[in-house]
PDB file of N, CA, C and O in Angstrom:
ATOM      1  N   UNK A   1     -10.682 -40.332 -23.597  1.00  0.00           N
ATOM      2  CA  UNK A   1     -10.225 -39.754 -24.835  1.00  0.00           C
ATOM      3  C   UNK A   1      -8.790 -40.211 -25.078  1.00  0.00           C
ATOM      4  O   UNK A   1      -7.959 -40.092 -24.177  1.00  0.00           O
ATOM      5  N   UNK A   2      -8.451 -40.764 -26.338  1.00  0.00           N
ATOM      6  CA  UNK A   2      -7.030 -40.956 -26.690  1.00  0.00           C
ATOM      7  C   UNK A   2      -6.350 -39.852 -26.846  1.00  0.00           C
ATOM      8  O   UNK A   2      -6.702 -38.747 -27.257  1.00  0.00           O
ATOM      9  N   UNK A   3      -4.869 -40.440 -26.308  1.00  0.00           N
ATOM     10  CA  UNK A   3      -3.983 -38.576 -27.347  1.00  0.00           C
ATOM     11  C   UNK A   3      -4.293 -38.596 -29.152  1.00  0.00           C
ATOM     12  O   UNK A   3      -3.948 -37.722 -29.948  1.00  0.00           O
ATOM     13  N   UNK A   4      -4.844 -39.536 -29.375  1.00  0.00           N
ATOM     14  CA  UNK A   4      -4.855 -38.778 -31.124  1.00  0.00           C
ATOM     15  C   UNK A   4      -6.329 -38.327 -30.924  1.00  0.00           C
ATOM     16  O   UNK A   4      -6.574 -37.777 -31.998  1.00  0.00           O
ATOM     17  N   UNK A   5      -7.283 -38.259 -30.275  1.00  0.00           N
ATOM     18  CA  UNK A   5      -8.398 -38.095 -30.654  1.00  0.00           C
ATOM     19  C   UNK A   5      -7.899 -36.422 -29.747  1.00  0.00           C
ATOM     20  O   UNK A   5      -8.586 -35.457 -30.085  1.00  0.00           O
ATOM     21  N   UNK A   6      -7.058 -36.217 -28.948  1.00  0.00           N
ATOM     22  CA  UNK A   6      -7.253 -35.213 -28.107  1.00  0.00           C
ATOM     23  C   UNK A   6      -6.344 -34.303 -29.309  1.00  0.00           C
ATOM     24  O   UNK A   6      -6.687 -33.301 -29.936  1.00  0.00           O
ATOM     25  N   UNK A   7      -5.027 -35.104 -29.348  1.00  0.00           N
ATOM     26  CA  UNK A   7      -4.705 -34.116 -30.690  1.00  0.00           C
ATOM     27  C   UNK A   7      -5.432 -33.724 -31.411  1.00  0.00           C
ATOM     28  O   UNK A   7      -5.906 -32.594 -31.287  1.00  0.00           O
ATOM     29  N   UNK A   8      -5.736 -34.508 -32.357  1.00  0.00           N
ATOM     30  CA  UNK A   8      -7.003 -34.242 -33.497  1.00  0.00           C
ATOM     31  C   UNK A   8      -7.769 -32.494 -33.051  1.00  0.00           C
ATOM     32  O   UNK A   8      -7.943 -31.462 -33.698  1.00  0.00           O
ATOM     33  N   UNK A   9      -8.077 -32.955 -31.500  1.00  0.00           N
ATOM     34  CA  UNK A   9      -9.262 -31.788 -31.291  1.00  0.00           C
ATOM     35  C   UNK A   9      -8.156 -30.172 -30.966  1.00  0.00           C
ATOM     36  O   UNK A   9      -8.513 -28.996 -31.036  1.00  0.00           O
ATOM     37  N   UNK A  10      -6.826 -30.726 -30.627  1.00  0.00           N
ATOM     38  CA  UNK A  10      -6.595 -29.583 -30.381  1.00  0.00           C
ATOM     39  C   UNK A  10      -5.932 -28.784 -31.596  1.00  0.00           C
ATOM     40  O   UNK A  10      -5.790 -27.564 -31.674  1.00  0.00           O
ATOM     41  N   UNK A  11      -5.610 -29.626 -32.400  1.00  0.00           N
ATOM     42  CA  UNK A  11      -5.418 -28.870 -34.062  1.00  0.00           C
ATOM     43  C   UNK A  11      -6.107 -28.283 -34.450  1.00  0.00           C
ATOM     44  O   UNK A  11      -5.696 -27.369 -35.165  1.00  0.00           O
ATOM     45  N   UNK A  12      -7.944 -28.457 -34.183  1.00  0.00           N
ATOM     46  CA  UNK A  12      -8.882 -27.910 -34.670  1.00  0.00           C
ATOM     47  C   UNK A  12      -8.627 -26.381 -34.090  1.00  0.00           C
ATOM     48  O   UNK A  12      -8.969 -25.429 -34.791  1.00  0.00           O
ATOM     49  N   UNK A  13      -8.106 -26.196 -32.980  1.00  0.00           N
ATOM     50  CA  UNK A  13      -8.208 -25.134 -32.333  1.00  0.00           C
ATOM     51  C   UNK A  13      -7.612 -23.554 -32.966  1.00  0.00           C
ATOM     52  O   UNK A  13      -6.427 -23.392 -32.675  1.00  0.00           O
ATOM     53  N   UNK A  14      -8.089 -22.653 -33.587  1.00  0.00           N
ATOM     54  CA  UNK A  14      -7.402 -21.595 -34.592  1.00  0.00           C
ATOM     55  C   UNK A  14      -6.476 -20.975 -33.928  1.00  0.00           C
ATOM     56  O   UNK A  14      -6.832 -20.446 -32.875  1.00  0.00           O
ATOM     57  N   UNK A  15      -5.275 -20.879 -34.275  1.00  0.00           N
ATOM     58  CA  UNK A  15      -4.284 -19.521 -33.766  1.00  0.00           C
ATOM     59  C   UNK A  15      -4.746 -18.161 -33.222  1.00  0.00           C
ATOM     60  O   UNK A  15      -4.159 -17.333 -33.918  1.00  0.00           O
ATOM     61  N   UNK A  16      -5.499 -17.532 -32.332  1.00  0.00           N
ATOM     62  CA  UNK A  16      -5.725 -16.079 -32.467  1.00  0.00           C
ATOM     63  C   UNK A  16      -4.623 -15.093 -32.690  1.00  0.00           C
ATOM     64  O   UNK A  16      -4.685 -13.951 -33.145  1.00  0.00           O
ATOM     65  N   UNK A  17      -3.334 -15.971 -32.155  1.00  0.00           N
ATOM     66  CA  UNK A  17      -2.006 -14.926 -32.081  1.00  0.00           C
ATOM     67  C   UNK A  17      -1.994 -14.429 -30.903  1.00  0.00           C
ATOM     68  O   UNK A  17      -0.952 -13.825 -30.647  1.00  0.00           O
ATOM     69  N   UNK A  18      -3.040 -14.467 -29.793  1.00  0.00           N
ATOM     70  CA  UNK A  18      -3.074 -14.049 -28.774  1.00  0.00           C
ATOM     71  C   UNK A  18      -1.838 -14.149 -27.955  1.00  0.00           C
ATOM     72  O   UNK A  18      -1.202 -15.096 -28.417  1.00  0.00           O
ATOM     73  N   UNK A  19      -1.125 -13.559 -26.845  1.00  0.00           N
ATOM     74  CA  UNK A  19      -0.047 -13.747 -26.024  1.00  0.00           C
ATOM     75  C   UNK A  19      -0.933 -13.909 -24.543  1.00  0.00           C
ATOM     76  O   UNK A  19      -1.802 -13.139 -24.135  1.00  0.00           O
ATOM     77  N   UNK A  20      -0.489 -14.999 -23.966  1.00  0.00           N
ATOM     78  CA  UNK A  20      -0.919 -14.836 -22.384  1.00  0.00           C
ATOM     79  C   UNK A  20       0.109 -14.264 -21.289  1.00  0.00           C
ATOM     80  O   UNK A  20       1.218 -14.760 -21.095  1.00  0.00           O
ATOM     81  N   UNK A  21      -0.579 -12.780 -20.368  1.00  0.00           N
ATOM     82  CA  UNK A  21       0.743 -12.161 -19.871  1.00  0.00           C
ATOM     83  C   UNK A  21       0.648 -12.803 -18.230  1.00  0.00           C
ATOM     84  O   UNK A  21      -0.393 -13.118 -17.654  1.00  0.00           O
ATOM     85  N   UNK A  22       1.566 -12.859 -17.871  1.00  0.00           N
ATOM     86  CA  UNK A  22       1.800 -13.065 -16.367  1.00  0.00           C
ATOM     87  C   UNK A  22       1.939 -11.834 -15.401  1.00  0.00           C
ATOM     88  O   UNK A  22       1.713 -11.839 -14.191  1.00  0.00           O
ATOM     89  N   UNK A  23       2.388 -10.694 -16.236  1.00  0.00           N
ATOM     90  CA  UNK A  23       3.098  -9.256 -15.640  1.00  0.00           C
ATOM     91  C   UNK A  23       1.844  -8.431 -15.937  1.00  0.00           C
ATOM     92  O   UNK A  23       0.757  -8.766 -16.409  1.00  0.00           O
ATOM     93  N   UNK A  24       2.292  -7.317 -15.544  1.00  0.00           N
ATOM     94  CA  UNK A  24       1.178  -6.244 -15.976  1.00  0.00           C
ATOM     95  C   UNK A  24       1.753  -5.566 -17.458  1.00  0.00           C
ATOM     96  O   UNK A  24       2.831  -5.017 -17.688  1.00  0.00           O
ATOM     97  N   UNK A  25       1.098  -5.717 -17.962  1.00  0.00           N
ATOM     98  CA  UNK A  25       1.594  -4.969 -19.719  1.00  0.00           C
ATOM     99  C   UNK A  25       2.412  -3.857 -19.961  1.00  0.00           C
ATOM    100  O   UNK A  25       2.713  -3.611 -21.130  1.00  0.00           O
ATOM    101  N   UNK A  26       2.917  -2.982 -18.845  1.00  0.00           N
ATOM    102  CA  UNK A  26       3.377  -1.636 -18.789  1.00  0.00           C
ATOM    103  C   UNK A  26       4.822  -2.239 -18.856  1.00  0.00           C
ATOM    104  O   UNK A  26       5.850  -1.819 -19.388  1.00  0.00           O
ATOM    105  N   UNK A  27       4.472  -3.668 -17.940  1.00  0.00           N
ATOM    106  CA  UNK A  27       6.370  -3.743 -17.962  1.00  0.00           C
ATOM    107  C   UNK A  27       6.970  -4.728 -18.269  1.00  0.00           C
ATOM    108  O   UNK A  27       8.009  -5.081 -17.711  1.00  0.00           O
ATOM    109  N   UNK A  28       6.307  -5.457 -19.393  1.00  0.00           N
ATOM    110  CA  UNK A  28       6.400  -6.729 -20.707  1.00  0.00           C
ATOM    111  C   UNK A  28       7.179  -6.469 -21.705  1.00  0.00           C
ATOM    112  O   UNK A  28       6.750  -5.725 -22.587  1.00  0.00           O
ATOM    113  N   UNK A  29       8.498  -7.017 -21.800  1.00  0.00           N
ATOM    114  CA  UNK A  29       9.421  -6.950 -23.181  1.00  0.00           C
ATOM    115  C   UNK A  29       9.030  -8.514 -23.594  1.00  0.00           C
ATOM    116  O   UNK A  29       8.499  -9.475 -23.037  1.00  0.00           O
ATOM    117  N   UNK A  30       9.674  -8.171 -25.056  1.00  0.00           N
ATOM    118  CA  UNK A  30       9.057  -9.398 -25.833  1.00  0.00           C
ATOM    119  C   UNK A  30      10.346 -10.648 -25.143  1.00  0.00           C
ATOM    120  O   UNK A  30      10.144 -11.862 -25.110  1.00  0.00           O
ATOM    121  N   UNK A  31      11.284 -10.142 -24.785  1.00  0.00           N
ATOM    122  CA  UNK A  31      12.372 -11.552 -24.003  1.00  0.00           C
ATOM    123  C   UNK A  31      11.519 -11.923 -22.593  1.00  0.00           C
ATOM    124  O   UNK A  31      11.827 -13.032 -22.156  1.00  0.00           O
ATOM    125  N   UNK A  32      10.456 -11.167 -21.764  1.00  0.00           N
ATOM    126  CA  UNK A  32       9.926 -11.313 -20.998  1.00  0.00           C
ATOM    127  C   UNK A  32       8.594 -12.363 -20.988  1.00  0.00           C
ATOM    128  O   UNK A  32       8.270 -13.080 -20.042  1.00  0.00           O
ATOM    129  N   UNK A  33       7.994 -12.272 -22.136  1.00  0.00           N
ATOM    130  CA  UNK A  33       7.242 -13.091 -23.034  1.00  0.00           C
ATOM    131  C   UNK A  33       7.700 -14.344 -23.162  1.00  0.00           C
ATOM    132  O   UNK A  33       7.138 -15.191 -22.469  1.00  0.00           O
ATOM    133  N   UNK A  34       8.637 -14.710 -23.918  1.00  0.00           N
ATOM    134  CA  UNK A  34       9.765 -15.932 -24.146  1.00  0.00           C
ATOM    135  C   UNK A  34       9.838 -16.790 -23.047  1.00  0.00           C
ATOM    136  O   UNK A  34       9.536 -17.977 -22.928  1.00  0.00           O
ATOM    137  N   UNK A  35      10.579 -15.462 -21.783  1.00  0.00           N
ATOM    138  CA  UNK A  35      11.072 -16.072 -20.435  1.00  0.00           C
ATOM    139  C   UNK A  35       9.949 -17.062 -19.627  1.00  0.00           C
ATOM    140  O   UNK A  35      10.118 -18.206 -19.206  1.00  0.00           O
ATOM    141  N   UNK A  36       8.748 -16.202 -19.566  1.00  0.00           N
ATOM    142  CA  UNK A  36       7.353 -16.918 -18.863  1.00  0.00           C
ATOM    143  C   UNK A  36       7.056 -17.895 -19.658  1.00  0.00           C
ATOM    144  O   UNK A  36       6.764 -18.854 -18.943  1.00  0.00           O
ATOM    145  N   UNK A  37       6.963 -18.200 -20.873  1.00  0.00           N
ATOM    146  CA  UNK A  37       6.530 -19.062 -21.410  1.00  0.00           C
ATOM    147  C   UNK A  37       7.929 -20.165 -21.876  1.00  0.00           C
ATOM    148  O   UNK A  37       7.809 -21.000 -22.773  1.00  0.00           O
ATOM    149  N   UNK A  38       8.948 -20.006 -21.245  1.00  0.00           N
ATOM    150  CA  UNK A  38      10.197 -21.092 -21.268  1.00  0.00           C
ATOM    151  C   UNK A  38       9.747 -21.802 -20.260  1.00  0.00           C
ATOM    152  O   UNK A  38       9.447 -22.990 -20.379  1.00  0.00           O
ATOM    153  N   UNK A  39       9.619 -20.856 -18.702  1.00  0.00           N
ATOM    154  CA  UNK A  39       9.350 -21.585 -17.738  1.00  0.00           C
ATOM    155  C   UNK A  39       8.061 -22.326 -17.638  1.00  0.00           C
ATOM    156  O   UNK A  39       8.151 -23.420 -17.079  1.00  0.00           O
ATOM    157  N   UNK A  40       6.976 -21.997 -18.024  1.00  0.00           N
ATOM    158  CA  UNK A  40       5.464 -22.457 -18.157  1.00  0.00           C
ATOM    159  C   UNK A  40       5.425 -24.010 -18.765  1.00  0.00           C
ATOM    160  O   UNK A  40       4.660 -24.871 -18.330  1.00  0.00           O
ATOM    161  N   UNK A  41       6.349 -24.213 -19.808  1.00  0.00           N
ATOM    162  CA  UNK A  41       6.804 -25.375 -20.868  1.00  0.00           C
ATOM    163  C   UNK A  41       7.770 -26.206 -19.994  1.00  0.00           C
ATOM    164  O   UNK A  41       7.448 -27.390 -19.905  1.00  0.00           O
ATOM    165  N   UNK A  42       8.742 -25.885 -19.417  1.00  0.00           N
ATOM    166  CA  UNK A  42       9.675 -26.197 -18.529  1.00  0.00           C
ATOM    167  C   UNK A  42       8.825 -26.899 -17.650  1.00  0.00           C
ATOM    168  O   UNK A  42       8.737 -28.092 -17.941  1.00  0.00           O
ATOM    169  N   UNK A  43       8.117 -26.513 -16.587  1.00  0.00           N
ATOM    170  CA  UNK A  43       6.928 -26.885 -15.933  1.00  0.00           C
ATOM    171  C   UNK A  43       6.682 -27.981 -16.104  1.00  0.00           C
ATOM    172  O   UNK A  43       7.041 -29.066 -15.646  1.00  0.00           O
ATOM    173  N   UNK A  44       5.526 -27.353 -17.355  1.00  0.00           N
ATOM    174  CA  UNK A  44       4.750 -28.641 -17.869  1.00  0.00           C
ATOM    175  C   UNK A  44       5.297 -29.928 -18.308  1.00  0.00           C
ATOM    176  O   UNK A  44       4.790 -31.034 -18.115  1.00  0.00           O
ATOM    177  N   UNK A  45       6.538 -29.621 -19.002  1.00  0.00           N
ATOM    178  CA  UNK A  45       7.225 -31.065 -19.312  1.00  0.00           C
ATOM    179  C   UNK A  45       7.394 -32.039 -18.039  1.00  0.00           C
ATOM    180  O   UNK A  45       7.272 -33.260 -18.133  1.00  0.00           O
ATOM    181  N   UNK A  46       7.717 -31.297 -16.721  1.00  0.00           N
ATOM    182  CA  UNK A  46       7.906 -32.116 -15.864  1.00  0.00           C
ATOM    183  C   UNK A  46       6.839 -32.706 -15.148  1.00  0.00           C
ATOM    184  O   UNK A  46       6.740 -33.793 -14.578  1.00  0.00           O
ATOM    185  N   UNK A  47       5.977 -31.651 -15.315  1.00  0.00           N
ATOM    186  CA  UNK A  47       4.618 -32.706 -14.803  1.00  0.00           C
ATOM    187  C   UNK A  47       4.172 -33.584 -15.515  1.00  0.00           C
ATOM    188  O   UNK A  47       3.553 -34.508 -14.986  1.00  0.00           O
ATOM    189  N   UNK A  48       4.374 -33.542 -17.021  1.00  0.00           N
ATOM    190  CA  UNK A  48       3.840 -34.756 -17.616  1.00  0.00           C
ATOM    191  C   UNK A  48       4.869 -36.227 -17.777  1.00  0.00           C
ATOM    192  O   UNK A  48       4.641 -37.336 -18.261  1.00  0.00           O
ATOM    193  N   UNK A  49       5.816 -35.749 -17.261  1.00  0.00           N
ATOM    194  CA  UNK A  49       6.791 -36.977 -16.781  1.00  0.00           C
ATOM    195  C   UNK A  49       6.751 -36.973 -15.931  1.00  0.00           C
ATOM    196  O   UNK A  49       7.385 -38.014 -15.756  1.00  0.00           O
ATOM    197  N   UNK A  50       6.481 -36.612 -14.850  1.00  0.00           N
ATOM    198  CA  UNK A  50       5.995 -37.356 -13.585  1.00  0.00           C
ATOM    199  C   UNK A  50       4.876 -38.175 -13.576  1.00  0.00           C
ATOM    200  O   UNK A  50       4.830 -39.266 -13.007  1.00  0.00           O
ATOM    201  N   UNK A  51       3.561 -37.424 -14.484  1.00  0.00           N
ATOM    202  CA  UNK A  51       2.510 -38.593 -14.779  1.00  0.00           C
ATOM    203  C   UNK A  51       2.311 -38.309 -16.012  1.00  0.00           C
ATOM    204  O   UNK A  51       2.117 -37.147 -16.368  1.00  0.00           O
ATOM    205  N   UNK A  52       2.328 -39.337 -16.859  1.00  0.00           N
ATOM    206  CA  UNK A  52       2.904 -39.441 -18.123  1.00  0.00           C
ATOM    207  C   UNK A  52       1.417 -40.219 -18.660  1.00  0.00           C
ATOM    208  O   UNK A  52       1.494 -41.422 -18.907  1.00  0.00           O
ATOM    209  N   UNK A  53       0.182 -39.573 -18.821  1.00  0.00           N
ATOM    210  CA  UNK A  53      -1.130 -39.343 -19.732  1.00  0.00           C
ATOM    211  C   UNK A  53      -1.102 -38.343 -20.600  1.00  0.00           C
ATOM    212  O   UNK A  53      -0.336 -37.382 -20.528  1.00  0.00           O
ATOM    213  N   UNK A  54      -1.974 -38.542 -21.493  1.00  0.00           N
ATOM    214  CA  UNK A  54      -2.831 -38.031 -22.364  1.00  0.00           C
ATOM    215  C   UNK A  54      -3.177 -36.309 -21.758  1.00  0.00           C
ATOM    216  O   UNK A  54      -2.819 -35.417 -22.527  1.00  0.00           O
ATOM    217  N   UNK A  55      -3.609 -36.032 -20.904  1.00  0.00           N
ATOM    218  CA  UNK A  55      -4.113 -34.599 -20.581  1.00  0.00           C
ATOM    219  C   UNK A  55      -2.794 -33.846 -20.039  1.00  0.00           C
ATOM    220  O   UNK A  55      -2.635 -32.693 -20.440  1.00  0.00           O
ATOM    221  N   UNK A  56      -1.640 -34.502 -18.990  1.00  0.00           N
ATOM    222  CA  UNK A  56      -0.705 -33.684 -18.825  1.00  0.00           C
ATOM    223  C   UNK A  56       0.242 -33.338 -20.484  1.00  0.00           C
ATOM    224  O   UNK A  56       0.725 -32.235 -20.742  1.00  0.00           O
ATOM    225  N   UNK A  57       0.324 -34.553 -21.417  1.00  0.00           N
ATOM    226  CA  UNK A  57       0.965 -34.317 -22.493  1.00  0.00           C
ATOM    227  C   UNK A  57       0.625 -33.254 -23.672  1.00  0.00           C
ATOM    228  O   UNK A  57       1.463 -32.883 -24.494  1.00  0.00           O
ATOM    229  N   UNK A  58      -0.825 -32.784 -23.635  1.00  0.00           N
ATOM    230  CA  UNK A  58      -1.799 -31.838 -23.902  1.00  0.00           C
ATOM    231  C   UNK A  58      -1.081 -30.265 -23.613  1.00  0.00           C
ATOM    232  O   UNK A  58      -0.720 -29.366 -24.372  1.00  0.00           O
ATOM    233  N   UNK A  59      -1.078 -30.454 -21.904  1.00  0.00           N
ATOM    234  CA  UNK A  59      -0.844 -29.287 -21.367  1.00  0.00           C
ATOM    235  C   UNK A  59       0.323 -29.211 -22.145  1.00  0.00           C
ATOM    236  O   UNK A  59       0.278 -28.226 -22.882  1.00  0.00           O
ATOM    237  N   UNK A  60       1.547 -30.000 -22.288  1.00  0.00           N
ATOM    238  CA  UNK A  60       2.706 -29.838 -22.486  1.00  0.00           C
ATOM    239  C   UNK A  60       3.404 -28.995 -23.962  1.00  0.00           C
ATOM    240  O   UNK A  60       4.338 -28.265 -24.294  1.00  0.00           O
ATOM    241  N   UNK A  61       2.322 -29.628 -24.453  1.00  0.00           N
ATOM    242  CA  UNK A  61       2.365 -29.435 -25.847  1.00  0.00           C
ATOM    243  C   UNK A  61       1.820 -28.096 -25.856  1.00  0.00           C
ATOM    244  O   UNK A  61       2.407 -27.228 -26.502  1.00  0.00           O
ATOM    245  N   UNK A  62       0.916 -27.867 -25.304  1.00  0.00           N
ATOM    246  CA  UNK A  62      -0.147 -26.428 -25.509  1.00  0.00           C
ATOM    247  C   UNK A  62       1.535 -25.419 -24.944  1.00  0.00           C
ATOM    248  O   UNK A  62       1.793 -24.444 -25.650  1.00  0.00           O
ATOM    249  N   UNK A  63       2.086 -25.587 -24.279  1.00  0.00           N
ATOM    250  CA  UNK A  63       2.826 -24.419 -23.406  1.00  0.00           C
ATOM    251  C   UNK A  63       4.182 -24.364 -24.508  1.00  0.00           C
ATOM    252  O   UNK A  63       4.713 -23.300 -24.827  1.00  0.00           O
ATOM    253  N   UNK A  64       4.611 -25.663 -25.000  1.00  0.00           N
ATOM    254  CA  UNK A  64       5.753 -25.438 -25.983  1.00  0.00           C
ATOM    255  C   UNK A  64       5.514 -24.917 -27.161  1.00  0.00           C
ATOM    256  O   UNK A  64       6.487 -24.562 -27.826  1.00  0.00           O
ATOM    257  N   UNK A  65       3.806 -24.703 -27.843  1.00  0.00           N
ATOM    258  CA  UNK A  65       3.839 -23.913 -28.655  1.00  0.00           C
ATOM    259  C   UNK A  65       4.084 -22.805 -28.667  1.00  0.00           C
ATOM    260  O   UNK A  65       4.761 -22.132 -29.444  1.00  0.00           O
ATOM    261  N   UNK A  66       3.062 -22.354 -27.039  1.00  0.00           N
ATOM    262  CA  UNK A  66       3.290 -20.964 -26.626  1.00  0.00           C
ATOM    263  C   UNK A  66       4.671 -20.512 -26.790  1.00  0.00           C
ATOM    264  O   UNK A  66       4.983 -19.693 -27.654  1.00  0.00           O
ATOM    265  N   UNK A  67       5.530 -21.052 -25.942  1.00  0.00           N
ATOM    266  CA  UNK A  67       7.174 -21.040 -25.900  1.00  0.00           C
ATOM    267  C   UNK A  67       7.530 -21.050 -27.673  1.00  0.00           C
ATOM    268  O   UNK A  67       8.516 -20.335 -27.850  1.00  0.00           O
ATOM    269  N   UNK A  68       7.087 -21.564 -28.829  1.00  0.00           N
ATOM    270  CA  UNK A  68       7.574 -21.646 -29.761  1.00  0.00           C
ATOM    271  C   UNK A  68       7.008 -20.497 -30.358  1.00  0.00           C
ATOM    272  O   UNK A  68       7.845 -20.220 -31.217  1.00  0.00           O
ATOM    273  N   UNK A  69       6.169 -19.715 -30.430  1.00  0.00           N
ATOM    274  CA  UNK A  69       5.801 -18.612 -30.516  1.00  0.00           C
ATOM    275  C   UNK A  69       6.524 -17.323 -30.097  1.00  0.00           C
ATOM    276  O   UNK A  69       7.049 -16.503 -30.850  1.00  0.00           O
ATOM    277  N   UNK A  70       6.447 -17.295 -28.606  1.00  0.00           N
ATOM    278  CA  UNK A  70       7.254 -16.286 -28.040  1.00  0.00           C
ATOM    279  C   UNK A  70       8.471 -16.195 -28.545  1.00  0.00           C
ATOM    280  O   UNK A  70       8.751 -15.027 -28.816  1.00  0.00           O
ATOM    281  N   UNK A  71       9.466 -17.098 -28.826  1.00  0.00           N
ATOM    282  CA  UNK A  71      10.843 -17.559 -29.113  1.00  0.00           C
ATOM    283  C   UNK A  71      10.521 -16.610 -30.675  1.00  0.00           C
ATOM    284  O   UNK A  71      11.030 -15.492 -30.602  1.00  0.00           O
ATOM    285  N   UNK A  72       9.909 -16.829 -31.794  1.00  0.00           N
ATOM    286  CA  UNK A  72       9.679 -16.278 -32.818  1.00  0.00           C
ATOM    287  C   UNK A  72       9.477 -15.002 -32.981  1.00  0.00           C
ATOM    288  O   UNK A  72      10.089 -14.287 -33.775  1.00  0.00           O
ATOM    289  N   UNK A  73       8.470 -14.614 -32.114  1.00  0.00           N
ATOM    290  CA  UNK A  73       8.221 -13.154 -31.977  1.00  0.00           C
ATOM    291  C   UNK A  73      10.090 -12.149 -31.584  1.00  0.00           C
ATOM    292  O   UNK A  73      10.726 -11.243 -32.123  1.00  0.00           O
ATOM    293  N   UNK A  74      10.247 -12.978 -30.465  1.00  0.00           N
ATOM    294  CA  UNK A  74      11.659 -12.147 -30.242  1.00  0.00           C
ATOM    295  C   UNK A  74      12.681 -12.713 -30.797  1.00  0.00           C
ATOM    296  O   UNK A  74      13.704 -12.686 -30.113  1.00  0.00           O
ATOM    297  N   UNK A  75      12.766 -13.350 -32.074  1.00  0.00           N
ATOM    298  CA  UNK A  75      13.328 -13.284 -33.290  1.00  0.00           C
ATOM    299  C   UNK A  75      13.195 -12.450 -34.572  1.00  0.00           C
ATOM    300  O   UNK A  75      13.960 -12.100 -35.471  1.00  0.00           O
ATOM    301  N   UNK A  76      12.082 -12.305 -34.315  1.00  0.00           N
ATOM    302  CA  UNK A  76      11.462 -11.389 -35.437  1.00  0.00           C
ATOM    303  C   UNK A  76      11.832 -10.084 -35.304  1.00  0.00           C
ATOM    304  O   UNK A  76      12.092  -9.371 -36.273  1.00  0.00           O
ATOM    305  N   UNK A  77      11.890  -9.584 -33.727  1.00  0.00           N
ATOM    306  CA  UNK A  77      11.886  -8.329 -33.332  1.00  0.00           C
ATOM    307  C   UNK A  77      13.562  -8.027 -32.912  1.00  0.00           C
ATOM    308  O   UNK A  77      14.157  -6.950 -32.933  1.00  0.00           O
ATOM    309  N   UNK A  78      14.045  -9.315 -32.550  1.00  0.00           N
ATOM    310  CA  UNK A  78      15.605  -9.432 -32.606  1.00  0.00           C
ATOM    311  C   UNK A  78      15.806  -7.948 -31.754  1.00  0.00           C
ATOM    312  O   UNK A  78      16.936  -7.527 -31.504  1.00  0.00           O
TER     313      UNK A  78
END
C-alpha cells in the first residue's frame, strides 16, 4: 500500500470524537488528556524516523491528531 492510498483510506475514517484514556477516568483532567497524547505523538514521531515507511508515518499522523484534538479540547475548556 502507498502512503497516498493509506492516506486516502485513513481520511475515510469518521471522527467519533472519541478520547483514548490511559488512566482510570476518576482521575483524568482534560491537561491529562493533552499530556498522554503529547507523549503518544512524541513517541510515534520517533519511531517513524527511526524507520521511516508508510505504516510507522500512519501511526504518526493518527497520534498528532489525537494530540491536536486534546490540545483543543483544553483550549476550549481553558
Amino acid at each position: 500500500m502507498s502512503s497516498h492510498e493509506l492516506k486516502t483510506l485513513l481520511d475515510q475514517v469518521a471522527d467519533t470524537r472519541e478520547v483514548v484514556l490511559r488512566r482510570p477516568p476518576a482521575r483524568i483532567a482534560d491537561f491529562d488528556l493533552w499530556i498522554d497524547a503529547r507523549d503518544d505523538a512524541r513517541e510515534a514521531y520517533r519511531r517513524w524516523r527511526a524507520a521511516p515507511d508508510a505504516d510507522s508515518y500512519a501511526v504518526y499522523r493518527a497520534a498528532q491528531d489525537r494530540e491536536d484534538a486534546a490540545q483543543d479540547t483544553l483550549a476550549q475548556r481553558g
